[in-house]
C-alpha positions as CSV (number, residue, x, y, z in Angstrom):
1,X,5.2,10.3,11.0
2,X,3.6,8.2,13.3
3,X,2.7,5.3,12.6
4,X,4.3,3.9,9.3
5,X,2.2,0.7,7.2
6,X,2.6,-0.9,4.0
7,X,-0.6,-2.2,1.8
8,X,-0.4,-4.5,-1.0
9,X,-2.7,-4.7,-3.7
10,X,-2.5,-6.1,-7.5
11,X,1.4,-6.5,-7.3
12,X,2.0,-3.4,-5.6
13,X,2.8,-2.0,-2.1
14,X,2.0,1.3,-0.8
15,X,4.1,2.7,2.1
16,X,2.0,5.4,4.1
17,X,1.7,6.6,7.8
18,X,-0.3,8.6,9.9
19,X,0.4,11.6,11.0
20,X,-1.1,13.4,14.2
21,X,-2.6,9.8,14.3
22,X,-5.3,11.1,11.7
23,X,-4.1,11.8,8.6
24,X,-2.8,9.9,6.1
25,X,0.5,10.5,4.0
26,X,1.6,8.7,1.0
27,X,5.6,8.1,1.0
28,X,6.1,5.6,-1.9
29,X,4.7,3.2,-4.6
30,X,6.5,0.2,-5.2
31,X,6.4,-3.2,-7.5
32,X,6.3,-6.0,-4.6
33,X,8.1,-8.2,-7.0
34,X,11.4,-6.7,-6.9
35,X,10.9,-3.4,-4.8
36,X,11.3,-1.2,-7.9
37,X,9.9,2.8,-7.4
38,X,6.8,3.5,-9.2
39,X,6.3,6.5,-7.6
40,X,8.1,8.3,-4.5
41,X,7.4,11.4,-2.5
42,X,9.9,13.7,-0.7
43,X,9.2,14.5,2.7
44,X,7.2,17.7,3.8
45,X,5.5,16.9,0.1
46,X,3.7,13.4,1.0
47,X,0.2,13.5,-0.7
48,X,-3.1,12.6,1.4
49,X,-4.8,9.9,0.3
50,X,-7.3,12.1,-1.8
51,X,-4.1,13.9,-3.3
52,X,-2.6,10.5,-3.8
53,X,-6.2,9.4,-5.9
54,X,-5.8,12.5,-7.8
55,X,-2.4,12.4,-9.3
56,X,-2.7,8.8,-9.5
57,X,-5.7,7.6,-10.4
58,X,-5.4,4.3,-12.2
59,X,-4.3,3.2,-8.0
60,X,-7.8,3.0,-7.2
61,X,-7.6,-0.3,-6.0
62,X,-4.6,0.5,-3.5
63,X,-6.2,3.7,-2.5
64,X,-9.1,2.0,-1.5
65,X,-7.4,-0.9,0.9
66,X,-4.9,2.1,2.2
67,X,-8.7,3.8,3.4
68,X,-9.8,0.5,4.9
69,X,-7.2,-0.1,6.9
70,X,-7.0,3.4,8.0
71,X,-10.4,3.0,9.1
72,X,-10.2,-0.6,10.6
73,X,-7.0,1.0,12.8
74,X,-9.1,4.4,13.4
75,X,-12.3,2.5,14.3
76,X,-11.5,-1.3,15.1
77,X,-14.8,-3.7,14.3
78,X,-16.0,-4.8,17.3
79,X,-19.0,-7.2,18.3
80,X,-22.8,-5.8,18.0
81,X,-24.4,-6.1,21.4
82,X,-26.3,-4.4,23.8
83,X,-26.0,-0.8,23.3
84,X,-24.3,-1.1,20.0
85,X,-26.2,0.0,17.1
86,X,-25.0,-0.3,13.4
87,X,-25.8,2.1,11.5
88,X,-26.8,1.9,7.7
């Protein structure tokens, strides 16, 4: 994997990482209280993220900041200037 990130959302952190620097894997699920499992994946099984929102649905939430920040990495914001266009 290359590139290995946690996200935390409502009390619980999601380890992923990228691989080939574009896909997403899914490793783990934990409580960020007390680092209990809530769900763990071997390796060579990690779900993608649409895997990940299909065997766990009710994660919403987490699934949805894990996208963001693969998207803020993939495609950093950057200022709208001259010969920038944001598209709607």
């Amino acid at each position: 994997m290359d590139d290995v990130r946690r996200t935390e959302v409502d009390g619980l952190r999601v380890t992923w990482g990228l691989v080939q620097h574009h896909l997403i894997a899914i490793v783990a699920v934990h409580d960020a209280s007390d680092a209990s499992p809530v769900v763990a994946f071997s390796p060579g099984n990690y779900p993608d993220l649409a895997q990940a929102r299909e065997l766990l649905p009710e994660l919403a939430r987490l699934w949805d900041a894990v996208r963001h920040e693969f998207w803020a990495k993939l495609i950093p914001p950057g200022p709208l200037g001259a010969g920038r266009r944001a598209w709607a």
